[in-house]
DOKOLKE-443378 format. One record per residue (C-alpha): x, y, z; residue in three letters. Coordinates in steps of 0.25 Angstrom, whole numbers, padded with zeros to 4 digits, always signed. Last residue first. Example, Ala and Ser with C-alpha at 12.3 -4.5 7.8 and 13.67 -1.06 7.14 Angstrom:
REM residues 2
+0055-0004+0029SER;+0049-0018+0031ALA;
***
This chain:
REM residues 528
+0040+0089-0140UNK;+0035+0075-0142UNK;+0039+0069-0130UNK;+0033+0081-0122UNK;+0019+0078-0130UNK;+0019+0063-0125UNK;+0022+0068-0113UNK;+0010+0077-0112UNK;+0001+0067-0119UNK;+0004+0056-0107UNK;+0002+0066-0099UNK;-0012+0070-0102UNK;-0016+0054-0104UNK;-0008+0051-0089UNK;-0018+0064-0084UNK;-0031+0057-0090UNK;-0026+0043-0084UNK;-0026+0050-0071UNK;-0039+0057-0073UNK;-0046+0044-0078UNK;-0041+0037-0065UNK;-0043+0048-0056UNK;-0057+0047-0061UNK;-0059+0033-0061UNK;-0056+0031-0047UNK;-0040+0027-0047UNK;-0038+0012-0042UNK;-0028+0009-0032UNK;-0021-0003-0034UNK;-0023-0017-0029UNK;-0013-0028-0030UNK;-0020-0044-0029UNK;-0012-0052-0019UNK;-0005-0066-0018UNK;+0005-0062-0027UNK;+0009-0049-0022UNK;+0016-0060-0008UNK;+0014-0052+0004UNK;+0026-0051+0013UNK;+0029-0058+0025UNK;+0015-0066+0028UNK;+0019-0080+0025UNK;+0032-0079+0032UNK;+0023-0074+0044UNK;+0013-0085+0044UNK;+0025-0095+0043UNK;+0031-0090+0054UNK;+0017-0088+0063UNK;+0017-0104+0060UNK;+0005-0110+0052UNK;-0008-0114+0052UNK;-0012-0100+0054UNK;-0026-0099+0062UNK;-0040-0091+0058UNK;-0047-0097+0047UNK;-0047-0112+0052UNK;-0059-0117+0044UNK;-0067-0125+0052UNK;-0081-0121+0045UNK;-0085-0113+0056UNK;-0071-0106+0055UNK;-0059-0113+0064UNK;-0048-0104+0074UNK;-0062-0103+0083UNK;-0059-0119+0085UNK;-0066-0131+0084UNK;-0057-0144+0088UNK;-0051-0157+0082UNK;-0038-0153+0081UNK;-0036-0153+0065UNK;-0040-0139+0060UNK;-0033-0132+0072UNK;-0022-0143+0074UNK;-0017-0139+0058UNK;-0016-0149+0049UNK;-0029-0141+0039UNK;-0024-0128+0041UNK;-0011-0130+0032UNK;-0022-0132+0021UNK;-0031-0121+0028UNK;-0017-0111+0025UNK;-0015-0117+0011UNK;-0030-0112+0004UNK;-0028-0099+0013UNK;-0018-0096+0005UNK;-0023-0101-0009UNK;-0035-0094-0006UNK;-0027-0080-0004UNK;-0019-0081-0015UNK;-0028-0087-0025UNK;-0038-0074-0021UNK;-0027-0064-0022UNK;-0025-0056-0009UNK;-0028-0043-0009UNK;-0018-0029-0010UNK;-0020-0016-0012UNK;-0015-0001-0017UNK;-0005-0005-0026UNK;+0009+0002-0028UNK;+0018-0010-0027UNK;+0027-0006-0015UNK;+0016+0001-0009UNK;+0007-0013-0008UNK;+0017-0021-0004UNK;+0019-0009+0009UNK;+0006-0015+0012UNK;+0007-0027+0010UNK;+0020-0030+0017UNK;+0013-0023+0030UNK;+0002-0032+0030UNK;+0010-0044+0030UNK;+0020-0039+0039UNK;+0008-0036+0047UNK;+0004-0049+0046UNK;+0015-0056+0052UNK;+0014-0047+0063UNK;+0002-0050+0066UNK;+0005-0068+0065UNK;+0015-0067+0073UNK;+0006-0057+0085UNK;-0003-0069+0083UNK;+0005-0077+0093UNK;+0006-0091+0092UNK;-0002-0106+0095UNK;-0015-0105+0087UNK;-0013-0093+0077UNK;-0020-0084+0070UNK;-0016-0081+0055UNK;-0027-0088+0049UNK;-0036-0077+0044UNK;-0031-0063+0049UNK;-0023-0058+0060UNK;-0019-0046+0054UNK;-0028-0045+0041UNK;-0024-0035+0029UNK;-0036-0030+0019UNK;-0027-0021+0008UNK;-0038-0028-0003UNK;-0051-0037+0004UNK;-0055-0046-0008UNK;-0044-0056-0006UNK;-0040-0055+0010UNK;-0025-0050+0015UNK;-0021-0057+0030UNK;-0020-0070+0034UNK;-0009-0075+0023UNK;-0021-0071+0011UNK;-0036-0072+0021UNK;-0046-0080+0023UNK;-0058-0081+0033UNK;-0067-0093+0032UNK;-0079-0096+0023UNK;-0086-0083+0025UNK;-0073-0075+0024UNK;-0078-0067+0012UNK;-0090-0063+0019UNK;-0083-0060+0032UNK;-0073-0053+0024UNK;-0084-0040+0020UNK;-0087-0042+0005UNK;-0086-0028-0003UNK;-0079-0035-0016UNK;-0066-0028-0011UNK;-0069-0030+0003UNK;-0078-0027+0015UNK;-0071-0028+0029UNK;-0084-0028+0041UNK;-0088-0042+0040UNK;-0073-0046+0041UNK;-0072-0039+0055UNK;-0079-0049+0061UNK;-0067-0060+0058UNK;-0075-0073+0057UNK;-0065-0083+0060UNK;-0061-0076+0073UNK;-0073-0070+0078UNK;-0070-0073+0093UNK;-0069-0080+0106UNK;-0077-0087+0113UNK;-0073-0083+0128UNK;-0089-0079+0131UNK;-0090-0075+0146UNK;-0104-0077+0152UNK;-0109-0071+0166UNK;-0118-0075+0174UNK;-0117-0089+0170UNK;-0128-0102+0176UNK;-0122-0116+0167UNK;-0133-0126+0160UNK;-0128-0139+0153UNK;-0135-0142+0140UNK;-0120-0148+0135UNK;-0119-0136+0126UNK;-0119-0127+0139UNK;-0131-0120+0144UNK;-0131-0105+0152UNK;-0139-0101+0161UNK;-0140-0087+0164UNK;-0152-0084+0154UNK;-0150-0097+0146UNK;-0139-0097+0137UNK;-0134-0106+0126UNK;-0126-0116+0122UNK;-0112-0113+0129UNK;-0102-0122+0128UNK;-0099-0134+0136UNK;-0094-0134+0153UNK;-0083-0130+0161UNK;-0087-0128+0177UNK;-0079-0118+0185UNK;-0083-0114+0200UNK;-0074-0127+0206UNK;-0061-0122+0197UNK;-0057-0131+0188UNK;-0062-0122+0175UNK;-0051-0110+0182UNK;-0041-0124+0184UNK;-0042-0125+0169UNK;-0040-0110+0165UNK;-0029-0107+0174UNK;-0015-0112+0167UNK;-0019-0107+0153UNK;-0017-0108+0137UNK;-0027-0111+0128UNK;-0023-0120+0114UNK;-0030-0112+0104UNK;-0039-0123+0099UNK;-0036-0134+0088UNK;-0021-0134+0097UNK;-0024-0147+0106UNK;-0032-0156+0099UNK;-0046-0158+0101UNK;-0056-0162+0113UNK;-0052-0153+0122UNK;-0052-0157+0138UNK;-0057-0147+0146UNK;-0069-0155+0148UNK;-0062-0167+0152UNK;-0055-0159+0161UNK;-0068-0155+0169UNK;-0072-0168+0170UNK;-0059-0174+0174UNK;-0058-0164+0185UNK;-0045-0160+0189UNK;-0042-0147+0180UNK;-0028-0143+0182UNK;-0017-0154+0177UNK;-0027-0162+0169UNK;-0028-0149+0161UNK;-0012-0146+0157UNK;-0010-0162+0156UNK;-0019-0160+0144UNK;-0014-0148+0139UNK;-0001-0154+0141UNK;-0006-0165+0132UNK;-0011-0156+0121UNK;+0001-0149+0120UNK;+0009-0163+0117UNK;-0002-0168+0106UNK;+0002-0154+0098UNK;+0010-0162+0091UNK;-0003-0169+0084UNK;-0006-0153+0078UNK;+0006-0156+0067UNK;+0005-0144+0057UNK;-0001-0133+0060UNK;-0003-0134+0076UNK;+0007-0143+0078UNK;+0019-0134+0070UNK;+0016-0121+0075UNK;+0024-0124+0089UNK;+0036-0122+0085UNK;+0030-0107+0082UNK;+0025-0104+0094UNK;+0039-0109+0101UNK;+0047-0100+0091UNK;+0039-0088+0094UNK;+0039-0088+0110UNK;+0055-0088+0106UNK;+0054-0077+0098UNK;+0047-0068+0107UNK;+0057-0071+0120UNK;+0067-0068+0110UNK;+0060-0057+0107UNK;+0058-0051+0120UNK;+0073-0054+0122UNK;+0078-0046+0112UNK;+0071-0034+0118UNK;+0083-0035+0128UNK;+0082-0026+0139UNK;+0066-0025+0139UNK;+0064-0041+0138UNK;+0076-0042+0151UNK;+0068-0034+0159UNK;+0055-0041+0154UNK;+0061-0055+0157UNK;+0066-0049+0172UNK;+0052-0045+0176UNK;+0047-0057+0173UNK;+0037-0061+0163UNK;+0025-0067+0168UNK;+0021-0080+0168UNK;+0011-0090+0158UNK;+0013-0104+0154UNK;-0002-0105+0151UNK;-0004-0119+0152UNK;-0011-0126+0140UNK;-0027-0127+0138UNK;-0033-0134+0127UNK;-0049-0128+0125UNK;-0061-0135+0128UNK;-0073-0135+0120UNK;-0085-0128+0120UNK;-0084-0122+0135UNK;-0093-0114+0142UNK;-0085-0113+0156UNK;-0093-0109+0168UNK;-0088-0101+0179UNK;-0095-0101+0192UNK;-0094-0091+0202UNK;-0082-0082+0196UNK;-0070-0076+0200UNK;-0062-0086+0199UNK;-0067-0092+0187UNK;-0065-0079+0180UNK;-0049-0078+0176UNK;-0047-0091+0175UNK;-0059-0093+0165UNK;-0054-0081+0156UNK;-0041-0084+0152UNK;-0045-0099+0146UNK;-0058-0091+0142UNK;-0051-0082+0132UNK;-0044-0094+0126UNK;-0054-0102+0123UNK;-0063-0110+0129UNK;-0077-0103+0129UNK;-0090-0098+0136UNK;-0085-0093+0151UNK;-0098-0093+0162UNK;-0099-0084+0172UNK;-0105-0087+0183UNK;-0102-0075+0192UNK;-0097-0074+0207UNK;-0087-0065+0203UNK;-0086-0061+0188UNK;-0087-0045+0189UNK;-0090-0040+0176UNK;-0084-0025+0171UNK;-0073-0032+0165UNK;-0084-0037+0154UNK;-0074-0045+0145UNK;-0077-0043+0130UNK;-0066-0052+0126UNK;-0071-0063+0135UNK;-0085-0061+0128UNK;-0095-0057+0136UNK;-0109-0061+0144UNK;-0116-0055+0156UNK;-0127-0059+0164UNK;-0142-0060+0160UNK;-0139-0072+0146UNK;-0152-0067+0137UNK;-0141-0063+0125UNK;-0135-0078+0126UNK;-0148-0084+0125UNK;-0144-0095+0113UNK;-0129-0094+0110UNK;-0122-0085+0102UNK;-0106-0087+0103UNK;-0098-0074+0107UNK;-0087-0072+0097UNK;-0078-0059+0102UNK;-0073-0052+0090UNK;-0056-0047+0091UNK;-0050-0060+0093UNK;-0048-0061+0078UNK;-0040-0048+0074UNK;-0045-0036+0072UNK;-0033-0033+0064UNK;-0039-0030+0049UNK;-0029-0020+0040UNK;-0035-0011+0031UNK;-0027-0006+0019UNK;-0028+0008+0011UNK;-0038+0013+0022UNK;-0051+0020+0022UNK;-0057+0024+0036UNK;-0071+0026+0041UNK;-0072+0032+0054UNK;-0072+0029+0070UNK;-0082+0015+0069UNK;-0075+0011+0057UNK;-0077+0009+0041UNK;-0066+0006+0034UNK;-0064+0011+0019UNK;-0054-0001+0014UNK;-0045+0004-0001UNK;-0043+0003-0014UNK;-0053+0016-0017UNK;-0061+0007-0028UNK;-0059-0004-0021UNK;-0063-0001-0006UNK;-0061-0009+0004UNK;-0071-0009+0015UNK;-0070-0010+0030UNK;-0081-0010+0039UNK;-0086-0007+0054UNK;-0070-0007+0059UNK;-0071-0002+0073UNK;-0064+0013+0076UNK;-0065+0016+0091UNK;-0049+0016+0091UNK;-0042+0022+0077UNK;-0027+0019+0079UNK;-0017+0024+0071UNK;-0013+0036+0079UNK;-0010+0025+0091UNK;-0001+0016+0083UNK;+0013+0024+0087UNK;+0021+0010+0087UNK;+0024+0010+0103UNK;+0010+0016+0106UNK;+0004+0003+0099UNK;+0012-0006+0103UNK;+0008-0004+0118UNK;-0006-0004+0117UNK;-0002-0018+0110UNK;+0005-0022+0122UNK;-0005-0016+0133UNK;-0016-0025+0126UNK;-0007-0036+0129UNK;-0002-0034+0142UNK;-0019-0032+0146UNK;-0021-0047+0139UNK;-0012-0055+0146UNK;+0003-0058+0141UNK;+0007-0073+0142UNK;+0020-0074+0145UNK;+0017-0062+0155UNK;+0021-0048+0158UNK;+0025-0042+0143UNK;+0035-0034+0146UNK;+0046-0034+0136UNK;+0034-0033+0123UNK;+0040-0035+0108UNK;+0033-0025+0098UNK;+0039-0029+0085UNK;+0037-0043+0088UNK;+0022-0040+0091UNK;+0018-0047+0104UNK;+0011-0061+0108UNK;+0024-0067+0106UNK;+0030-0061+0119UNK;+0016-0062+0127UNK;+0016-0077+0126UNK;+0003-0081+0116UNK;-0009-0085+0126UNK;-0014-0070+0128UNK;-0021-0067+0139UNK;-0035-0062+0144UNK;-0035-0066+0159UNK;-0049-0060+0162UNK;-0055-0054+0149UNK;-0047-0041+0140UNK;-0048-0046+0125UNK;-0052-0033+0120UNK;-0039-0026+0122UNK;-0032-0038+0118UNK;-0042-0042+0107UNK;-0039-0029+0099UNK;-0029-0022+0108UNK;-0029-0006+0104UNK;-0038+0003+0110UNK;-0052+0010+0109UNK;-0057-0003+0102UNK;-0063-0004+0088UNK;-0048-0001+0081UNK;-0044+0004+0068UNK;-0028+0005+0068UNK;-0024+0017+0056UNK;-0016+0018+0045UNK;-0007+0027+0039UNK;+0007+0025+0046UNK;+0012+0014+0035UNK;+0028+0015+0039UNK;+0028-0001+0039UNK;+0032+0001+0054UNK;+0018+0010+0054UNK;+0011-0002+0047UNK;+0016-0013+0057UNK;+0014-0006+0069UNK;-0001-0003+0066UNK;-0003-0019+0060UNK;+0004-0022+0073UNK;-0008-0014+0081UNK;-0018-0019+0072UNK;-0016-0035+0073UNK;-0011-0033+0090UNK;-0026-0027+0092UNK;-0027-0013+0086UNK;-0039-0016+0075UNK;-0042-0014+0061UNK;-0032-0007+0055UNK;-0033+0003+0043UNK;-0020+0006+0034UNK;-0016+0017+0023UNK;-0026+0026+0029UNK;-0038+0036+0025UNK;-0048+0042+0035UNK;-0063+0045+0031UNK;-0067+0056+0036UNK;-0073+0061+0050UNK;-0062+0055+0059UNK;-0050+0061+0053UNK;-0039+0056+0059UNK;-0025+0062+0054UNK;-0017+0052+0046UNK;-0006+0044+0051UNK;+0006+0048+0042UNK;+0012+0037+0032UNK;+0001+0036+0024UNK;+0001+0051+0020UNK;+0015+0047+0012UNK;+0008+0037+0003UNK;+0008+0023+0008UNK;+0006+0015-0004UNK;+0000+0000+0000UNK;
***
């Protein structure tokens, strides 16, 4: 993409008129903030960051329930160009996290690029100008490019069930926690399995009267080798920055060793699952309760759950684990075995709109279909990122880039190289555009569910939020973040159709007039 000279200033806000820029970003989680950095390191300083919060965070900002965590170690779960001394813990919890990208984006100058209270209502590209007109609560923007970062843990899914709406006490979804709420002496009862309720059920049980765990299916659980980091480690960090990414790289190799039975040999994982074995039997007593905890598919078809308190917090004498919720009647609630529970409270830990991004019924393309149309039968995009039918549209944490055993900050960056090589691409060859061609795009996605089609997720026996509704795997690569990032170091011209900026049709005739004109006056020049 050409970036004239005013594209290399931050333009004045004018709120009451359409507003141009080089770039638009949807979203200030770690996908937009890194696109931020990325742009301005590029020396593209005309965009701005489009944000429906009133801060920056995405799903850690949003995310902010009773021992929210994450389950990637803090050192990896970081960008490489923003290496953090002081995190506090292996395993960094939600607040650290949101200070961190808050952080980044003082350290890179982000602040005049954001937009806050501005939520994406539509964006449209349009052909005739070669370029998206986005449509938001705060203003209506056009933009050479738009990037989409909302990621996929950013739209809670709350199941519909029969009299849910009549239920008298209070009902939210874990990433819509209601702090206001005091849980003693409550029956509350925790819907899901995930990873959201492996956090939450510890950090309620106590407090609560009676806790009740809705559970489909149970999920495999490994210790959570959690400490803090010593004063001394941090000292050491801050001295010699080499350490931190050291420490980064070695947290990287391990991940990476371990790609290999999740892709391609998912029997090795046989080992993991034993110690997840041995890791129940050591705290939960009862056979019955620990038959119920037992999965019934191979270890890794699931996000593998990480902690040291949630089995004895289901132990405990005022806990009881029972099936999924069917429906609701008044206070009672009735499990799919018919059995009936009393709640005061229900909190839902049912994740979200993964393999139906909702932010692609709002992006209309080229042939004015919004993506959730065109993604009817399963999301698909060119190396997770560019879309045939939606020109200059980049995904950060697109289709099949997540990851079941690693840090998705690898699979960002990677991205953003991609984006970035695109867009200076674009310059370098004088067009306006870019989308993928149709072979190109199919004959990727056609290699990627091959590759799919050995891996634990597709061959481990279990239903999964990674899968669609017709068990199509849309949202994970079947790959290592190495080779994700070797497939995404530069864009390949022959997977894409060129765009350049059409002329309307009277600055075409005009311009094609004023080359007529001169051509006659060199012509006469010669002759004189």
């Amino acid at each position: 993409m050409a970036a004239s000279k005013s594209a290399q200033r931050t333009r004045p806000k004018a709120p009451d008129a359409t507003q141009h820029v080089a770039v638009a970003v949807i979203g200030s989680g770690f996908g937009g903030i890194g696109a931020g950095v990325r742009l301005r390191r590029a020396g593209i300083t005309d965009f701005v960051i489009l944000e429906r919060a009133g801060s920056v965070g995405g799903t850690w900002r949003d995310n902010s329930y009773p021992g929210c965590a994450c389950d990637v170690p803090s050192h990896l779960y970081s960008f490489s160009f923003a290496l953090n001394p002081d995190w506090p813990r292996s395993f960094s919890g939600q607040g650290d996290i949101r200070a961190y990208l808050e952080q980044v984006t003082d350290t890179f100058g982000l602040r005049p690029h954001l937009r806050f209270h501005h939520e994406v209502t539509e964006a449209r590209w349009e052909s005739a100008h070669t370029r998206w007109r986005i449509t938001t609560t705060g203003g209506e923007w056009t933009a050479d490019a738009l990037v989409s970062a909302t990621g996929p843990l950013s739209d809670p899914q709350i199941p519909e069930l029969p009299g849910l709406d009549a239920f008298p006490g209070q009902v939210f979804h874990s990433s819509q926690w209601d702090h206001g709420l005091d849980l003693a002496g409550k029956r509350v009862a925790v819907v899901g399995t995930g990873a959201s309720a492996v956090q939450i059920v510890p950090e309620i049980q106590p407090k609560a009267a009676r806790l009740t765990l809705f559970q489909r299916t149970p999920g495999w659980v490994l210790p959570k080798l959690d400490r803090e980091i010593s004063a001394l480690e941090k000292r050491l960090h801050r001295a010699v920055p080499a350490t931190t990414a050291l420490r980064r790289a070695a947290l990287f190799a391990v991940r990476e060793l371990q790609v290999d039975a999740f892709v391609r040999r998912p029997g090795t994982l046989k080992l993991v699952q034993k110690l997840a074995l041995r890791h129940l039997a050591q705290q939960v007593g009862d056979p019955a309760l620990r038959a119920r905890l037992t999965p019934d598919y191979r270890i890794g078809c699931k996000r593998i759950l990480l902690s040291q308190t949630y089995y004895p917090a289901l132990a405990a004498p005022n806990s009881e684990v029972t099936a999924g919720l069917r429906e609701v009647r008044g206070s009672t609630l009735v499990a799919a075995d018919g059995s009936e529970h009393q709640a005061d409270v229900i909190i839902f830990g049912t994740g979200f709109h993964v393999t139906d991004m909702p932010i692609g019924a709002r992006v209309f393309g080229a042939d004015g279909r919004n993506l959730a149309e065109v993604w009817k039968e399963g999301m698909e995009a060119l190396r997770g990122s560019t879309v045939r039918g939606f020109p200059n549209l980049f995904f950060v944490i697109g289709p099949n880039t997540g990851l079941g055993n690693s840090s998705m900050i690898l699979m960002i960056e990677s991205q953003l190289n991609y984006l970035v090589d695109a867009l200076t691409t674009l310059r370098s060859v004088g067009a306006t555009a870019l989308q993928p061609t149709e072979r190109a795009q199919r004959h990727w996605n056609q290699r990627l569910q091959h590759r799919m089609s050995r891996t634990v997720w597709t061959t481990g026996g279990c239903r999964s939020w990674y899968l669609t509704e017709d068990g199509k795997n849309t949202t994970l690569w079947p790959g290592s973040t190495g080779a994700f990032r070797r497939a995404t170091r530069r864009v390949d011209l022959a997977e894409y159709e060129l765009i350049k900026r059409r002329l309307p049709a009277t600055a075409a005739a005009e311009a094609t007039a004023t080359a007529a004109a001169d051509a006659d006056a060199d012509a006469e020049e010669v002759r004189a």
